[in-house]
C-alpha positions in Angstrom: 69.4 -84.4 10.4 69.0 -80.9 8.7 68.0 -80.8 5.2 68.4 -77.4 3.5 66.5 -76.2 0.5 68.3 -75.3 -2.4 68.8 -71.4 -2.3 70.7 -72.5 1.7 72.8 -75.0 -0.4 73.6 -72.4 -3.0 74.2 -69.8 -1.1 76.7 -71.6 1.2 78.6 -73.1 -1.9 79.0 -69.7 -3.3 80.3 -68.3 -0.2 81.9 -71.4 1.4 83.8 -73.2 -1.6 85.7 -75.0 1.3 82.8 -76.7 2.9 81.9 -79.9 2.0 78.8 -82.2 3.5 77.1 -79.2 5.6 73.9 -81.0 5.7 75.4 -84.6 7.1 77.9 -82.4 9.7 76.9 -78.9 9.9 78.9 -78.6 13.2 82.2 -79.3 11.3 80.6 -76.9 8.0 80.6 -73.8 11.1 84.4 -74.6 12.2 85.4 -74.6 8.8 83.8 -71.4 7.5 84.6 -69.7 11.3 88.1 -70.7 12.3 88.1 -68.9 15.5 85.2 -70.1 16.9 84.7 -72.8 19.4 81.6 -74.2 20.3 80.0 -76.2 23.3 78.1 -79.7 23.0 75.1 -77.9 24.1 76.1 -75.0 21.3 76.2 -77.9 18.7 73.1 -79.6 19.5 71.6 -75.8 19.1 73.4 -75.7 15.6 71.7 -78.6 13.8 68.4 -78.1 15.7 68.3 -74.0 14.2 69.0 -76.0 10.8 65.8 -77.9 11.5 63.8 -74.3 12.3 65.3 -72.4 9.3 63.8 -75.0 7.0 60.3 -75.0 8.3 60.0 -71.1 9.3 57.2 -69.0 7.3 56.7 -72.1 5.3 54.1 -70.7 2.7 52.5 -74.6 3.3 51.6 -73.2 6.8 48.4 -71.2 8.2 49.2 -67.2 8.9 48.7 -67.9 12.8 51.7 -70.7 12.8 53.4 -68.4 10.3 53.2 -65.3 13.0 53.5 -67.7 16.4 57.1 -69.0 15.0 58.4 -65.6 13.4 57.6 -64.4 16.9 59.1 -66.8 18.9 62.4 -66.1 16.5 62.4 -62.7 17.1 62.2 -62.9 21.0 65.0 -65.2 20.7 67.4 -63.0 18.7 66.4 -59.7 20.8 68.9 -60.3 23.2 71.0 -61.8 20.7 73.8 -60.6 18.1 73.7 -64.1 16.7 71.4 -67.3 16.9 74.1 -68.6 19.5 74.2 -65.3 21.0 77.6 -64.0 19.6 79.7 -67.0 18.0 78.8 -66.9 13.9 77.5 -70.0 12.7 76.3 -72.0 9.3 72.5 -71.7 11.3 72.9 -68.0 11.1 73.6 -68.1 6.8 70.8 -70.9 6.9 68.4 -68.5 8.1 69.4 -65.8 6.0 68.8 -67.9 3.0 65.5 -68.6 4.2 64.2 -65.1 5.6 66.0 -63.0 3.1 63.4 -63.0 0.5 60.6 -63.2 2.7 61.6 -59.9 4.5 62.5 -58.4 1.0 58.4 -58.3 0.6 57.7 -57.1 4.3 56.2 -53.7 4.3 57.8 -51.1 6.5 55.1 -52.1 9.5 55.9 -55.3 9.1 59.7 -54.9 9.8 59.9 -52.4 12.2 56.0 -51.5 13.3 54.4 -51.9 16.4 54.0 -55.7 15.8 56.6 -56.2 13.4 59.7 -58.3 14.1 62.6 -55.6 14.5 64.9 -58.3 15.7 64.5 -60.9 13.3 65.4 -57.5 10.3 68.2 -56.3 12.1 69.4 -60.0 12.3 69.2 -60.5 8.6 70.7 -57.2 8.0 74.0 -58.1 10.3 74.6 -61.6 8.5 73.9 -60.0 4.9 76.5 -57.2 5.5 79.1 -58.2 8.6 82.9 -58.8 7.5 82.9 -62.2 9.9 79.6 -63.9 7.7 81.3 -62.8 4.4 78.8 -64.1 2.0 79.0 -63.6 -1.9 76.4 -61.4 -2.1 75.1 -59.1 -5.4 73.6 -56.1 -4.3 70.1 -57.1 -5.8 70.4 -60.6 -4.0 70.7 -58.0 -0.2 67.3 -57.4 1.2 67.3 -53.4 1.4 67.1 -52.0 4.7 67.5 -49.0 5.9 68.6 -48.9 10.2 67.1 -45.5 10.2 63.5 -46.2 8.8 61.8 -47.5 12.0 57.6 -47.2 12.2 57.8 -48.1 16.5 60.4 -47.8 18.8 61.4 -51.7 19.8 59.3 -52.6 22.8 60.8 -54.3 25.7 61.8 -57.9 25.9 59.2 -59.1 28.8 61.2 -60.4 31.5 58.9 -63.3 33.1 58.3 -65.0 29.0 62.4 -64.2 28.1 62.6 -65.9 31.4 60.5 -69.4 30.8 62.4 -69.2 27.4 65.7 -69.4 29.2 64.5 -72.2 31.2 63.1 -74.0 28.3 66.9 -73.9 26.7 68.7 -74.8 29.7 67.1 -78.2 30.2 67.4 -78.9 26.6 70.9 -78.7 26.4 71.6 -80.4 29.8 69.0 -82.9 28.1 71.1 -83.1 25.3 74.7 -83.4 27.2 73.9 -86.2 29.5 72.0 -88.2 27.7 74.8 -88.4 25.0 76.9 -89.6 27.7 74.8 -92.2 28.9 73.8 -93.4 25.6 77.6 -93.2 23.9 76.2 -91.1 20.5 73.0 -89.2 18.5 70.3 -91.5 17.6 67.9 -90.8 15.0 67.2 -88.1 12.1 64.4 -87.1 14.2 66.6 -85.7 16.8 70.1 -85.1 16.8 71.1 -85.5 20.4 69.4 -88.1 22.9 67.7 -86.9 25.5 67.4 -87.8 29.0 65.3 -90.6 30.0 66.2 -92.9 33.2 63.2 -94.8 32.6 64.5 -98.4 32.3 61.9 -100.2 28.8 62.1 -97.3 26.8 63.4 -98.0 23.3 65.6 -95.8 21.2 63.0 -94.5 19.0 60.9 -93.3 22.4 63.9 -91.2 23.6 64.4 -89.4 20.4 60.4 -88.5 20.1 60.6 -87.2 24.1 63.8 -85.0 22.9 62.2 -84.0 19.7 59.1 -82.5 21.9 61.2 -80.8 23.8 63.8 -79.5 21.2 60.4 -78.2 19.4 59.5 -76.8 22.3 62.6 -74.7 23.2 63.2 -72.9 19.5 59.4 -72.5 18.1 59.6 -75.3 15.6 58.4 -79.0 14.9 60.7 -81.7 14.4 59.7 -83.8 11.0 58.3 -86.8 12.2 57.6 -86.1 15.7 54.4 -84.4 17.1 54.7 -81.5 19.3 53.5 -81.7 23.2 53.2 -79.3 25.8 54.6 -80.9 28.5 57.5 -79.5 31.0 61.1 -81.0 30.7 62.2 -83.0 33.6 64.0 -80.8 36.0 67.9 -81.4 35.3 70.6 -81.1 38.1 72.6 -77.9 38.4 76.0 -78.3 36.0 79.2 -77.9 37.8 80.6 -74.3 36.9 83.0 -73.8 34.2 86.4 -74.1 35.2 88.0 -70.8 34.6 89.8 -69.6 31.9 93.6 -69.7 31.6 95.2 -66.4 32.2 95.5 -64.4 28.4 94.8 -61.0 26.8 91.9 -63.4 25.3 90.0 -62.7 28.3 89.4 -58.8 27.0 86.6 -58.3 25.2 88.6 -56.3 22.5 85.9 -54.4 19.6 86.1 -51.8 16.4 83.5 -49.0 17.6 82.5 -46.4 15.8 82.0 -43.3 17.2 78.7 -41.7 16.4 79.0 -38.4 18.5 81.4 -37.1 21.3 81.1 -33.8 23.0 82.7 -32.2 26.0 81.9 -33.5 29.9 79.4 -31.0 31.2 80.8 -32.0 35.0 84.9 -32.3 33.9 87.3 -30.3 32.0 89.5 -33.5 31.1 86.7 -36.1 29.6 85.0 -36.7 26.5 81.7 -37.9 26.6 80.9 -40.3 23.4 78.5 -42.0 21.9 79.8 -45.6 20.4 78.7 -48.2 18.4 80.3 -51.6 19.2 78.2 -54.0 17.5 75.6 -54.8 20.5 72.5 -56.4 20.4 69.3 -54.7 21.1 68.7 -55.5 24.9 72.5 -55.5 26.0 73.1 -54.1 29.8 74.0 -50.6 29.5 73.4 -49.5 26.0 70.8 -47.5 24.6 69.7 -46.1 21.5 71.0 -43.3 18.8 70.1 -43.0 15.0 68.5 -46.3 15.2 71.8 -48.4 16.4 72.8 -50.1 19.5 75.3 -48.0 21.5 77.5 -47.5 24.5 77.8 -44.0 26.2 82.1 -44.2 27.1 83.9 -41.5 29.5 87.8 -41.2 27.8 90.0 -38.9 29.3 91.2 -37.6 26.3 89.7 -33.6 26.1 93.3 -31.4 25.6 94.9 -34.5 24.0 93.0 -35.2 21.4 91.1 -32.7 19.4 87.3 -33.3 19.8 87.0 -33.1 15.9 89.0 -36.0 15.8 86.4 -38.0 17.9 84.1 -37.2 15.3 82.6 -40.7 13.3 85.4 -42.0 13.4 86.1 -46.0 14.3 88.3 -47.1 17.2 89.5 -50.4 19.2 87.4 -50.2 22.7 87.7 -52.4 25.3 83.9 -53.5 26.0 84.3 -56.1 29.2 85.4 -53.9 31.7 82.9 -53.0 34.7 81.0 -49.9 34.4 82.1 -46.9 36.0 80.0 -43.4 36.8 82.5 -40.6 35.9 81.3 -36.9 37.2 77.7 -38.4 37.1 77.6 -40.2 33.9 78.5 -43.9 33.3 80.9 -45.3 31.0 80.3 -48.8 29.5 83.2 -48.8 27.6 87.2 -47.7 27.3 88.5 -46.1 24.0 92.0 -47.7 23.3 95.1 -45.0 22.9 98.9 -45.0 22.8 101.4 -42.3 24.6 104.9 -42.2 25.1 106.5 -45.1 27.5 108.1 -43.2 30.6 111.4 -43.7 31.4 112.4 -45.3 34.8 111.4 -43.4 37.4 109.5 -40.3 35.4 105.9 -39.2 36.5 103.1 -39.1 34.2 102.1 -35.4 33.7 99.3 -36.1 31.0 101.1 -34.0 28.4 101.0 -36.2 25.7 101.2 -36.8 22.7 98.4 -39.1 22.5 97.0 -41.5 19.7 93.9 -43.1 19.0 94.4 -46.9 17.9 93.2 -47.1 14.1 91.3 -50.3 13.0 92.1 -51.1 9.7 90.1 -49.5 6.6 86.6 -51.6 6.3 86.4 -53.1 9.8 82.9 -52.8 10.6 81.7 -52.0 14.3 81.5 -54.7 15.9 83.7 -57.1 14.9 86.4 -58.7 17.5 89.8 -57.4 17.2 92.2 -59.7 18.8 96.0 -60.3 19.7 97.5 -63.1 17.1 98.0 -66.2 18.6 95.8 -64.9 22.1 92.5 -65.5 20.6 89.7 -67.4 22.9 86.5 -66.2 23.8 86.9 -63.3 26.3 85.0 -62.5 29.4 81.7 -61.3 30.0 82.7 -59.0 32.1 86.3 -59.1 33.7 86.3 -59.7 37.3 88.5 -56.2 38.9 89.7 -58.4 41.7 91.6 -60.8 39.1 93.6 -57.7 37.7 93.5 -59.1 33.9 93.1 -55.9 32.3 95.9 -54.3 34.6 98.3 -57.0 34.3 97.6 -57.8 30.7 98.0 -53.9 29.8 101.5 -53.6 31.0 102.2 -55.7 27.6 100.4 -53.1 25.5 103.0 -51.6 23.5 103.3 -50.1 19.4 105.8 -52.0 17.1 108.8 -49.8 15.1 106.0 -50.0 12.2 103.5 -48.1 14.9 101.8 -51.5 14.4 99.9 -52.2 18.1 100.8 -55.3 19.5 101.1 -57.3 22.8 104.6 -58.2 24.8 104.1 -61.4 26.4 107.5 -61.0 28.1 106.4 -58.2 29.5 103.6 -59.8 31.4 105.3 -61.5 34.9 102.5 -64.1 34.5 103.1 -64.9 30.8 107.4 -64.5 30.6 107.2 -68.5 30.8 104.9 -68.6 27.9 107.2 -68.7 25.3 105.8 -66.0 23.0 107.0 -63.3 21.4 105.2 -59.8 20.1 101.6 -60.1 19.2 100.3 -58.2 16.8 96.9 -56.5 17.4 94.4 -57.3 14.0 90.7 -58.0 12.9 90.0 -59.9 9.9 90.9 -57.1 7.9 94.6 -56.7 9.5 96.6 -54.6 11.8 95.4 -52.0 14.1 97.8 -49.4 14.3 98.4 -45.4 15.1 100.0 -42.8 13.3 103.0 -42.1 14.4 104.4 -43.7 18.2 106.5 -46.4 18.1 107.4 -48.2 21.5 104.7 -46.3 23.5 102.1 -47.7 26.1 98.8 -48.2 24.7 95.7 -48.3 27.7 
């Protein structure tokens, strides 16, 4: 089981008043502090192993080349990653904060962001220290300082083939993890907190938790107390049955603040804005690139004579970030801004006249952070399939409230009428999304 140092413990009591016994069930610490969030067996096992690697991580007990080998590792792991989990918050996430922040407070400039330094693992740190969905009770002297726009070397790229054996590495430690805890009916011992797989019939419980402890060292770039480190492969694990699908929700739509960096006219169309968006991305993510030093999304809106391009000017938004790429007039768009105009009438056409209104996030929603329908929250989509239709059936619900509060209308919805819900209304942590002045209009 974890044990956490006493800035972690601190830190999480200061922030988390709520949480009691983090260290004997950190899983049920992370479902208190993060509500929303639902987490996998494999996901769980992950939690109170990351625990285990916050605590041992630049050690000042260690040698410089174990120091650098395991800082590395972490930092390959979080470049494709918003999170340690990937984007679901988590106690292992403050853990590590508490551990790294004053270490990276000393880190000189190449050291964070230099040709070797670990831009991942400071960006990280800067995202937990500062986002709305971490929270923490922090002073601004306690915050390491860290300025996005002070980088030494552009971030190299993450090499496919090692990011690849890492991925492997992962996988059979959580199918390791899952079916062994079925077999064996529970965890074991401190030294591992999930059993792993072994059919081998003589084997006593203390040898199947020091096999899982290799492996879990192995897999996240840290050792285990009590049990040595080997270099052997994991035993090749049968393909898992794929995850049944998701029940039919505006959950499914990946719904984010962004804030618009830039937007300038379409060179190839009279009608389109061409913007430049930050929606919380990690470095890495398929079609984003890079502006000012932050992660972004290039998005095609249809919005030039309906809204005045100074009004697209860094300014935040609600985009929709699942949808399947599209190339407009030659450039792609990754995203969808989120706007409301009038509801036609029964049998009116659609001119494109307007009056159109970009859907406000509420004042101190940061970029990033999930905006979400309440009572439809889940974990959305990667990417939404365009032969299922979710957006397009889920839209027709998208309406504004007599408070010009945006919200969704089950009824509305032929495959939700049955569900039994009422109007939705559309909030972040920090409340309602709403635009200025439409009431009853379609919002797309």
């Amino acid at each position: 089981m974890a044990t956490l140092d006493n800035d972690t413990k601190k830190l999480i009591e200061s922030s988390y008043p709520q949480v009691k016994d983090v260290e004997t069930d950190p899983v049920k610490a992370s479902s208190s502090i993060f509500q929303d969030t639902e987490y996998s067996s494999a996901e769980k096992t992950e939690i109170e192993q990351w625990l285990i690697t916050s605590h041992h991580i630049a050690s000042s007990t260690e040698d410089s080349a174990k120091t650098s080998e395991r800082l590395s590792t972490l930092n390959t792991h979080l470049s494709t990653r918003t999170t340690l989990l990937g984007s679901k918050p988590s106690i292992a996430d403050v853990a590590l904060y508490a551990r790294m922040a004053p270490v990276v407070k000393d880190w000189s400039d190449e050291q964070r962001t230099g040709e070797q330094g670990y831009h991942h693992i400071v960006r990280h740190l800067d995202f937990v220290q500062n986002a709305p969905m971490f929270g923490l009770k922090l002073s601004d002297s306690d915050k390491a300082n860290i300025d996005p726009s002070k980088v030494v070397s552009p971030i190299k790229p993450v090499d496919a083939k090692a990011e690849k054996e890492r991925k492997k590495k992962e996988k059979a430690l959580a199918s390791a993890g899952a079916d062994t805890a079925a077999a064996a009916g529970g965890t074991v011992t401190n030294a591992a907190s999930s059993d792993a797989q072994n059919a081998e019939k003589g084997k006593s419980k203390k040898e199947k938790a020091k096999d899982l402890g290799d492996r879990v060292a192995t897999a996240v770039g840290a050792e285990v107390p009590g049990v040595s480190k080997k270099k052997e492969k994991a035993p090749k694990q049968p393909k898992n049955a794929p995850a049944p699908e998701k029940p039919f929700s505006p959950a499914l739509i990946d719904l984010r603040v962004g804030h618009i960096l830039k937007a300038e006219q379409h060179p190839n169309a009279d009608s389109l804005y061409v913007s430049t968006i930050a929606c919380g991305d990690a470095p890495g993510t398929d079609n984003t690139s890079e502006y000012e030093g932050k992660v972004v999304r290039t998005v095609c809106s249809g919005l030039n004579g309906l809204v005045p391009l100074e009004e697209m000017q860094g300014r935040k938004i609600v985009a929709v970030c699942n949808l399947k790429p599209v190339t407009m007039r030659g450039i792609k768009s990754a995203a969808m801004v989120l706007a409301a105009s009038p509801r036609l009438a029964p049998g009116e056409t659609d001119n494109h006249a307007g009056p159109v209104e970009l859907v406000n996030p509420p004042t101190g929603a940061e970029a990033g952070e999930r905006v979400f329908f309440e009572g439809w929250e889940g974990e959305p989509e990667p990417v939404l399939n365009p032969k299922k239709k979710v957006w397009d059936d889920c839209q027709v619900g998208f309406t504004t409230t007599e408070d010009k509060v945006v919200a969704f209308d089950a009824s509305a919805v032929e495959k939700l009428k049955e569900s039994g819900k009422g109007v939705a209304q559309l909030k972040t942590k920090e409340g309602v999304c709403t635009v200025k002045s439409l009431s009853g209009a379609t919002v797309r």
